[in-house]
C-alpha positions as CSV (number, residue, x, y, z in Angstrom):
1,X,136.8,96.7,134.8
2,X,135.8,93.8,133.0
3,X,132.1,93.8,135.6
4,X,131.7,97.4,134.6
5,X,132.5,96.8,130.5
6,X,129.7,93.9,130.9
7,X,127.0,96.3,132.8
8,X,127.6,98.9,130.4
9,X,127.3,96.8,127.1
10,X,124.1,95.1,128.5
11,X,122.5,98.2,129.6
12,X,123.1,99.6,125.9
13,X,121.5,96.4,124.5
14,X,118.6,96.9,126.7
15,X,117.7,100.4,125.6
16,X,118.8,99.5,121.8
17,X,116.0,97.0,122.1
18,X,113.1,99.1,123.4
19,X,114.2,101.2,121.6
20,X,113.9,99.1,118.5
21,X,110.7,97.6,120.0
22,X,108.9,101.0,119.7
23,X,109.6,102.3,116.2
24,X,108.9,99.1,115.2
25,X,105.2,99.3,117.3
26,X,104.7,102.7,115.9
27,X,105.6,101.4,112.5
28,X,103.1,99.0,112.6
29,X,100.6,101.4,114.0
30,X,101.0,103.9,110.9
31,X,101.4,101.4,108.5
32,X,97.9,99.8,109.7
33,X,95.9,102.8,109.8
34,X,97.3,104.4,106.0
35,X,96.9,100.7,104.2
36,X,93.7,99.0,106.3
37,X,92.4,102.3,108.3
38,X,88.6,102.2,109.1
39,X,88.5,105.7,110.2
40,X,87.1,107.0,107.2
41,X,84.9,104.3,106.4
42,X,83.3,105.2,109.8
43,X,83.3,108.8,109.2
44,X,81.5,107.9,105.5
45,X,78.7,106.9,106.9
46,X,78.4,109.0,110.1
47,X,78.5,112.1,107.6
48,X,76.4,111.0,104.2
49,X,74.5,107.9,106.0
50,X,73.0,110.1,108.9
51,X,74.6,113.4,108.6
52,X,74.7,116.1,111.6
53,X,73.8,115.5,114.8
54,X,72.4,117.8,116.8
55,X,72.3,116.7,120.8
56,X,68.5,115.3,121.2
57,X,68.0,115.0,117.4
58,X,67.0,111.7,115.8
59,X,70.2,111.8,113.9
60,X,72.2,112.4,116.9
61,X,70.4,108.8,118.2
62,X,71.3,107.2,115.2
63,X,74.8,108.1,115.7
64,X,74.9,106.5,119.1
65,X,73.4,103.0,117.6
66,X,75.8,103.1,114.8
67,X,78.6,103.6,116.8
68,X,78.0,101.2,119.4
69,X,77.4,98.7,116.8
70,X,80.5,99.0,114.9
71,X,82.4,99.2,118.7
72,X,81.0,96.0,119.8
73,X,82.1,94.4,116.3
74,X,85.5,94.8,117.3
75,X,85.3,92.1,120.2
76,X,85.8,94.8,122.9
77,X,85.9,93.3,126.3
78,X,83.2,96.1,127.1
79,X,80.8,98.5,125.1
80,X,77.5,100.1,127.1
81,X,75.6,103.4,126.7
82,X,75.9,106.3,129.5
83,X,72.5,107.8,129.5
84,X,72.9,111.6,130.0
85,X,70.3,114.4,129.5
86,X,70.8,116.5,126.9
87,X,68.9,120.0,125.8
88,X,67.1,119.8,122.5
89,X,67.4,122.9,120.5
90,X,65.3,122.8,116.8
91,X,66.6,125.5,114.3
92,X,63.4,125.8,112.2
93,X,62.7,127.2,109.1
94,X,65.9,128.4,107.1
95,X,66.5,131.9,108.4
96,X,66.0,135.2,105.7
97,X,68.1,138.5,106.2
98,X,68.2,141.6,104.4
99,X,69.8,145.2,104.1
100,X,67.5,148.2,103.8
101,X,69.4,151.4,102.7
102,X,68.6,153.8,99.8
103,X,65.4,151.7,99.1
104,X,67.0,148.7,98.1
105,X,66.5,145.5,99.4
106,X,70.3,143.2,99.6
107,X,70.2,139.8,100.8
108,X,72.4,138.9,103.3
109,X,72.8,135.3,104.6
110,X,72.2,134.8,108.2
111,X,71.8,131.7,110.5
112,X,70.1,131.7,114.3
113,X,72.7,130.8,117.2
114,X,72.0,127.7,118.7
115,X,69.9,128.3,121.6
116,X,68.4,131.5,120.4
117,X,65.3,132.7,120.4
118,X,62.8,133.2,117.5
119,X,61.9,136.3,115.9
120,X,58.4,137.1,115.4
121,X,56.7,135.4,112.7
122,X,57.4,138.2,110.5
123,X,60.8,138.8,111.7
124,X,62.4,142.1,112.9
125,X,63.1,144.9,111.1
126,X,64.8,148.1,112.7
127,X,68.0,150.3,112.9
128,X,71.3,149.1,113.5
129,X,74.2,149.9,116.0
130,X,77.6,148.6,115.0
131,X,80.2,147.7,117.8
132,X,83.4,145.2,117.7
133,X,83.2,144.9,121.7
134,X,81.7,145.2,124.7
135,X,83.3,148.5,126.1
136,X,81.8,150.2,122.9
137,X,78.4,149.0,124.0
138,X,78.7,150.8,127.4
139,X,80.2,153.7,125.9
140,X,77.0,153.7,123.5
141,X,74.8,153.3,126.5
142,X,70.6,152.5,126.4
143,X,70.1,155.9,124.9
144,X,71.6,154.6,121.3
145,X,71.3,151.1,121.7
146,X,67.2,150.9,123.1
147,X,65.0,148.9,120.5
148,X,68.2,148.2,117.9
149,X,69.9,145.4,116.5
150,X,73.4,145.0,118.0
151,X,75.4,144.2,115.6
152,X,79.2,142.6,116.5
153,X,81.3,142.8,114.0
154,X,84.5,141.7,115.6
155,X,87.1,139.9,113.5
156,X,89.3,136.9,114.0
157,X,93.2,138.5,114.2
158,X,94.7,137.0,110.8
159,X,97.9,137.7,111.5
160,X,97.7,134.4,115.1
161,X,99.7,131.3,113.6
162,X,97.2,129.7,116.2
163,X,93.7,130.2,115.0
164,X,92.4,128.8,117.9
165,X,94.0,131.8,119.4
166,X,92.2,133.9,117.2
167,X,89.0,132.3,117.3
168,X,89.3,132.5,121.6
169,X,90.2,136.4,121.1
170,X,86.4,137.2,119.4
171,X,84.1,134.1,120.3
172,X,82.6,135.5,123.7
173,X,80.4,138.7,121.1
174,X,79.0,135.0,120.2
175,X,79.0,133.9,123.2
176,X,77.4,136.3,125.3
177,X,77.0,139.1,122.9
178,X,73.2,139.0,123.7
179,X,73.0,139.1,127.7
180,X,75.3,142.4,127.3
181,X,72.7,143.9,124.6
182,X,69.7,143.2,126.2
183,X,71.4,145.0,129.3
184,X,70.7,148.5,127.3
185,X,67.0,147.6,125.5
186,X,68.5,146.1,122.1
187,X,65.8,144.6,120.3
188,X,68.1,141.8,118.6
189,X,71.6,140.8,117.8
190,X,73.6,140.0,114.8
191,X,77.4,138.7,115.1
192,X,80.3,138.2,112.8
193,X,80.6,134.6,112.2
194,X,84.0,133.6,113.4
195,X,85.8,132.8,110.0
196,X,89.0,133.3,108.8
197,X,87.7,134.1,105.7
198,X,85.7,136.2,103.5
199,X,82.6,133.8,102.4
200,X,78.7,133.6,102.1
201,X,78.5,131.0,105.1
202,X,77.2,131.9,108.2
203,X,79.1,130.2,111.5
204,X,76.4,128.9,113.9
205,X,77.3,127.8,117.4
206,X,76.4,128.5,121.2
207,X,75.2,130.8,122.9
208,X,74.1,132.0,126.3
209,X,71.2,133.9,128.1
210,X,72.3,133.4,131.9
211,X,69.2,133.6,133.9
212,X,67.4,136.3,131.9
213,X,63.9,135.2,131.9
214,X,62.4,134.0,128.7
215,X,60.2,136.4,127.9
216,X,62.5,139.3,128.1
217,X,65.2,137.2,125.6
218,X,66.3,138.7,121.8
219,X,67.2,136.7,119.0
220,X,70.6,136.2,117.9
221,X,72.0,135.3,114.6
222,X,75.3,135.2,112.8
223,X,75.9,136.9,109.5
224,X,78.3,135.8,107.2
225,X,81.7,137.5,106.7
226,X,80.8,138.6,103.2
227,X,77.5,140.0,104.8
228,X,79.3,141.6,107.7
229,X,81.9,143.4,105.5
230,X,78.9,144.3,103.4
231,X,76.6,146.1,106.3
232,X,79.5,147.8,108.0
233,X,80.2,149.3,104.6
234,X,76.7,150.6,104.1
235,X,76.7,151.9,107.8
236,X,78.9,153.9,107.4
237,X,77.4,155.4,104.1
238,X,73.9,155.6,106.0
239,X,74.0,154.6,109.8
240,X,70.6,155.1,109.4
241,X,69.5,152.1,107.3
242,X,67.3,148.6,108.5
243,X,68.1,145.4,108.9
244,X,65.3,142.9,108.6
245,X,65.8,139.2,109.9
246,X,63.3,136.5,110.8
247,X,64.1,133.1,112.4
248,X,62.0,130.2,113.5
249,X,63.9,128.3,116.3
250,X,62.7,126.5,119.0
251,X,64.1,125.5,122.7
252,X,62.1,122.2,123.8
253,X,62.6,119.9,127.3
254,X,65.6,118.0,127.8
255,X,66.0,114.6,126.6
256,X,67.4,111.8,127.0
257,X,70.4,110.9,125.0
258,X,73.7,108.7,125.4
259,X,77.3,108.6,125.7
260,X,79.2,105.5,124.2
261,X,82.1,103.7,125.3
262,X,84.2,100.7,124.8
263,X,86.9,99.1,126.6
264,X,89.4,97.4,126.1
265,X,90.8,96.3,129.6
266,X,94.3,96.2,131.6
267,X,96.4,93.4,131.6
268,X,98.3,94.7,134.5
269,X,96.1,97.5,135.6
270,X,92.9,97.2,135.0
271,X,91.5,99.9,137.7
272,X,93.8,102.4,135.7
273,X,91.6,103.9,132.8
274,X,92.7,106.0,130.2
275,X,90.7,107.4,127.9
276,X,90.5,108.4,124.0
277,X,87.8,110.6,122.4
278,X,85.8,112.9,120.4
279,X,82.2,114.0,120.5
280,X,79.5,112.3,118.9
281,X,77.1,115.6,118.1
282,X,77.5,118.2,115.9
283,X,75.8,121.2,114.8
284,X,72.8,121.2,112.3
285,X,73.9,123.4,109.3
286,X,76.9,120.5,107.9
287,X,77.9,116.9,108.6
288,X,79.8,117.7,111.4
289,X,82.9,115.8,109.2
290,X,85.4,117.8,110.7
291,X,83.7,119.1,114.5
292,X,83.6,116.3,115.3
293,X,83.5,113.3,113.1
294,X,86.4,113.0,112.6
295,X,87.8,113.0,116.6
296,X,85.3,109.8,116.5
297,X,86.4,108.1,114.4
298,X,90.0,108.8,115.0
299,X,89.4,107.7,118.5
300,X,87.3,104.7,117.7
301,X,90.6,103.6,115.2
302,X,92.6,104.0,118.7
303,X,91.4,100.6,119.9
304,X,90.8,98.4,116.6
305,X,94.3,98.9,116.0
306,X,95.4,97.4,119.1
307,X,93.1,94.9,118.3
308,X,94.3,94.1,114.6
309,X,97.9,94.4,115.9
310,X,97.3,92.0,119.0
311,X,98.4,95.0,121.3
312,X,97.0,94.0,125.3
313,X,97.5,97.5,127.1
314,X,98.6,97.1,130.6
315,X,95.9,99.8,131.6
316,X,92.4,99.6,130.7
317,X,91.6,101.7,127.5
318,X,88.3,103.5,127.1
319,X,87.0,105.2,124.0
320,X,84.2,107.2,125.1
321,X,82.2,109.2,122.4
322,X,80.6,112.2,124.4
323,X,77.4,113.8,123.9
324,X,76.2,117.2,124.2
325,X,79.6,118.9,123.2
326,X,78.4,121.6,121.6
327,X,75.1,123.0,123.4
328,X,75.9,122.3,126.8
329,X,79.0,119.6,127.8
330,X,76.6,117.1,129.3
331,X,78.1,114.4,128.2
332,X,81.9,115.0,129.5
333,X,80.5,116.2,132.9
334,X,78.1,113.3,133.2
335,X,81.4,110.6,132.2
336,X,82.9,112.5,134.9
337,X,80.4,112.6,137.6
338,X,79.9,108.8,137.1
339,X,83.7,108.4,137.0
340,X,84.1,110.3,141.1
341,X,81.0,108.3,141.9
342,X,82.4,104.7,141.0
343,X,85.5,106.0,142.7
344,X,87.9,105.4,139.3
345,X,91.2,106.3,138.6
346,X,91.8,107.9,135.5
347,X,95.2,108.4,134.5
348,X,95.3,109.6,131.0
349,X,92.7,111.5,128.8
350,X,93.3,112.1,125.1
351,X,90.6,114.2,123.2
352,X,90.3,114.7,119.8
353,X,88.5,118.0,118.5
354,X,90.5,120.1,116.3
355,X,89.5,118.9,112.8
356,X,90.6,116.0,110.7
357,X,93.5,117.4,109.3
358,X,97.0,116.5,109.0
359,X,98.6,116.1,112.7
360,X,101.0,118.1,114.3
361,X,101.5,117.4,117.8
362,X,99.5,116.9,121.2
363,X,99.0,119.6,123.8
364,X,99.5,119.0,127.3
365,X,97.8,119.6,130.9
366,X,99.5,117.9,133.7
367,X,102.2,118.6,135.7
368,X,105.4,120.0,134.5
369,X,107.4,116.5,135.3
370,X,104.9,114.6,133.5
371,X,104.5,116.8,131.0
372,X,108.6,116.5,130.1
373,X,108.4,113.1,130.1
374,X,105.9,113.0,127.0
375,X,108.4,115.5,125.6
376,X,111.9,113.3,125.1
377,X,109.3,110.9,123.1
378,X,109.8,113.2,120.4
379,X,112.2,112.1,118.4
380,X,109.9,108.6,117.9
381,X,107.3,111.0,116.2
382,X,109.6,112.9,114.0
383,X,109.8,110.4,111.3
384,X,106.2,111.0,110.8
385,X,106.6,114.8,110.7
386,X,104.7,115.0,114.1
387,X,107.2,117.8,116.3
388,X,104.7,119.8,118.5
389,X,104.5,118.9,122.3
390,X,103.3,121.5,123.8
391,X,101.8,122.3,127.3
392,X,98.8,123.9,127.0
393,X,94.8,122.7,126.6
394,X,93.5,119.5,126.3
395,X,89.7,119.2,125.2
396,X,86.4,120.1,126.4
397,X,84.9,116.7,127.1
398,X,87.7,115.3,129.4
399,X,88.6,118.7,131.1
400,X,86.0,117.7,133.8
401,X,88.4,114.4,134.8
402,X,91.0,117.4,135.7
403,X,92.6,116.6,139.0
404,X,96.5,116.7,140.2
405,X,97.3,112.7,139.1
406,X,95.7,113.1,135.2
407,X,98.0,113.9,132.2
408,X,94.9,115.2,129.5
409,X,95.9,115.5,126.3
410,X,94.4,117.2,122.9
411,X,95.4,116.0,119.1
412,X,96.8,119.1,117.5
413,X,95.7,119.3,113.9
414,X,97.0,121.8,111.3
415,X,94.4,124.8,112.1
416,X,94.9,126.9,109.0
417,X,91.8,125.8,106.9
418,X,89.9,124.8,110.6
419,X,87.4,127.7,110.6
420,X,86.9,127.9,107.3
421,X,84.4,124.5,108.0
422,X,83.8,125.1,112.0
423,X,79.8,125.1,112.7
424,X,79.2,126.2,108.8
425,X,77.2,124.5,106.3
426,X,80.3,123.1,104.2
427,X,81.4,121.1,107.3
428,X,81.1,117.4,105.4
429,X,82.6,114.7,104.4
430,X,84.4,115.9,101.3
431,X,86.5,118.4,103.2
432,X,88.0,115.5,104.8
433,X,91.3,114.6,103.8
434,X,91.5,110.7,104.1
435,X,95.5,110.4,104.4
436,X,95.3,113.3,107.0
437,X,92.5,111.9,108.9
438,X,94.2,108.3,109.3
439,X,97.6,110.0,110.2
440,X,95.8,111.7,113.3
441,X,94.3,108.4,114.5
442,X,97.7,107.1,114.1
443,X,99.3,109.6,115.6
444,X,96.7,109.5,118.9
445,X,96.9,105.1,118.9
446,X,101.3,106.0,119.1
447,X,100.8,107.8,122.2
448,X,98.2,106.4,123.9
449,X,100.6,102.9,123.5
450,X,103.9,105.4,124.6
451,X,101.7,106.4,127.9
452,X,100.3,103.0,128.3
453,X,103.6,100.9,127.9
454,X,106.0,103.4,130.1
455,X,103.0,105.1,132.3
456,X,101.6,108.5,132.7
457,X,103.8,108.8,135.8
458,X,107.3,110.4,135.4
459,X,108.8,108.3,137.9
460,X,108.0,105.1,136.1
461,X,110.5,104.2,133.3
462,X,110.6,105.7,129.8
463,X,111.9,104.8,126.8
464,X,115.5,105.7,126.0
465,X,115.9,107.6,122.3
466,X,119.5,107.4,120.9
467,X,120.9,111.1,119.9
């Protein structure tokens, strides 16, 4: 009895202590990033010092310099470039619209998807066909559609808690919205920009023209939400009215650009790498502050913090700032691709590309067992008012490393005000919250120690929580 009493008291010391060990490490990891964060010192000067960074622009190269710099002045055991081709898409000349009805002329703001075509030089101007899906085009057929602008006007659904949700539900009329138009003849295409809100700022972002040849490829734009509401309105007064636009963009050869990593490597395992990261480009119109700035920064906070707090991970840590996000993915498949061809094992991924504002949780892709045991860590996070652990998505750039031993992860952000900034002009630095940015790269540097210290694996040991 006496045996049993002893096994039981030591047992309950043993768990007491990690337990005390790890909300004392995640105290120190929250503490460090609120009262001697870099994370939006970095983001500072990524957003007012060189500003957005299209893939295969000269600020986008900028970015990867500056980066790497500030990487290798943290005394990483490791920091190189990943050279990856990238497209290079030039917007142009800032884009006019305008309504034609009743003989009046209304401006209308307007911005060229990236990847689009140019109008002529002295734009288009013809009739207009209104549509919020696909189906309607068919319905509408060549015989209504031939030699029109195609205009999507396809909301986000308000009433999804998840914007992301909402913004999946519309985003293919963006998307795709001109390989189904050209289908009937339409002679260009204008699309809701995918906003939450009623504004003058037209949503940029990508699109596609599958393997229609170039010269039989429209121009696409987004209109603003204020604009959209606007046109529908006057279609329905006068479907007959014109809509004139004229954009300027250019699609050039490929280039060459860069991922950049660091690393930090394994005490214990150093062939096991788990990664932490965000993508280094951005769209054109903003800062790209908050899409995706911010997930670099964040992730590049991952590893100074172990740094400043001693921390030696057991597995080697990457932060890898992908290219090409945006436009294309290059830079996640080509991290991939290098990472099958060197025959690593990656165990852990952890992307951050959901804004820079105040953290909620982590999603979750990985197998239901794993998946669990991320879960019963939630009571460590709750004194920091972080409670959703979720399985669901991870992130674009480390979706590629998908295979049946990875747990991928993605930061999960407060969404509300998301799309309000998301490929717009008035994505910049002052929409960034600094408190709520270094709460998300503490939030990310807490779990990446959880999975490193215990593993990604639900058979290895986890850390006991009391009640």
């Amino acid at each position: 009895m006496k045996k049993l009493l002893f096994s039981l008291l030591l047992v309950s010391s043993i768990i007491s202590v990690a337990q005390t060990e790890d909300e004392q490490m995640m105290k120190n990891i929250y503490d460090a990033s609120l009262l001697n964060g870099k994370s939006y010192a970095w983001l500072d000067h990524l957003s007012n010092e060189i500003g957005g960074r299209l893939s295969g622009s000269e600020n986008a190269e900028k970015a990867v310099r500056y980066t790497k710099t500030e990487l290798q002045k943290l005394g990483l055991d490791k920091v190189w470039l990943q050279e990856v081709m990238v497209p290079k898409w030039v917007r142009g000349d800032k884009e006019t619209a305008y309504i034609e009805a009743d003989g009046e002329q209304i401006d209308v703001p307007i911005c060229a998807l990236g990847g689009s075509v140019a109008t002529a030089k002295d734009g288009l101007k013809t009739q207009v066909v209104e549509v919020r899906n696909f189906d309607e085009l068919r319905q509408l057929g060549r015989a209504n559609i031939e030699g029109k602008i195609v205009f999507y006007n396809r909301p986000m659904q308000a009433n999804l808690i998840n914007t992301f949700q909402a913004y999946g539900g519309c985003v293919n009329q963006r998307y795709s919205g001109a390989v189904e138009a050209i289908k009937y003849g339409a002679a260009g295409v204008i699309v809701r920009s995918m906003n939450l809100r009623l504004d003058d700022l037209p949503h940029t972002g990508s699109m596609t023209y599958g393997d229609i040849p170039v010269e039989d490829r429209i121009p696409a734009a987004a209109i603003s939400t204020k604009g959209a509401e606007k046109l529908s309105e006057l279609l329905r007064e006068g479907p007959d009215l014109q809509f004139y636009f004229r954009q300027s963009c250019e699609q050039f050869e490929d280039v060459p650009s860069f991922n950049v990593i660091g690393e930090i490597t394994g005490s214990e395992f150093p062939k096991e790498y788990m990664v932490v990261g965000g993508h280094l480009d951005s769209w054109d119109l903003g800062d790209g502050s908050h899409d995706d700035g911010a997930g670099v920064v964040q992730s590049m906070e991952v590893v100074r913090l172990f740094k400043e707090l001693g921390y030696k991970p057991k597995h080697s840590i990457r932060v890898v700032l992908f290219m090409n996000e945006e436009n294309g993915l290059r830079g996640g498949r080509k991290y991939a691709e290098e990472a099958k061809a060197n025959n690593e094992k990656h165990v852990f991924a952890l992307e951050s590309d959901a804004g820079g504002f105040t953290p909620r949780g982590f999603s979750f892709d990985g197998s239901d067992a794993a998946v669990a045991k991320v879960q019963s860590w939630k009571p460590l996070f709750e004194p920091y008012l972080i409670h959703y652990f979720v399985k669901g998505g991870s992130g674009a750039d480390i979706g590629p490393l998908k295979d049946d031993d990875i747990l991928l992860a993605g930061l999960r952000p407060d969404s509300q005000r998301y799309f309000d900034h998301h490929h717009a002009e008035n994505d910049t630095f002052d929409a960034v919250n600094k408190r709520e940015l270094e709460l998300g790269a503490a939030t990310m540097t807490a779990l990446v120690y959880l999975i490193d210290k215990y593993g990604p694996k639900p058979e290895i040991k986890k850390p006991e929580i009391k009640g």
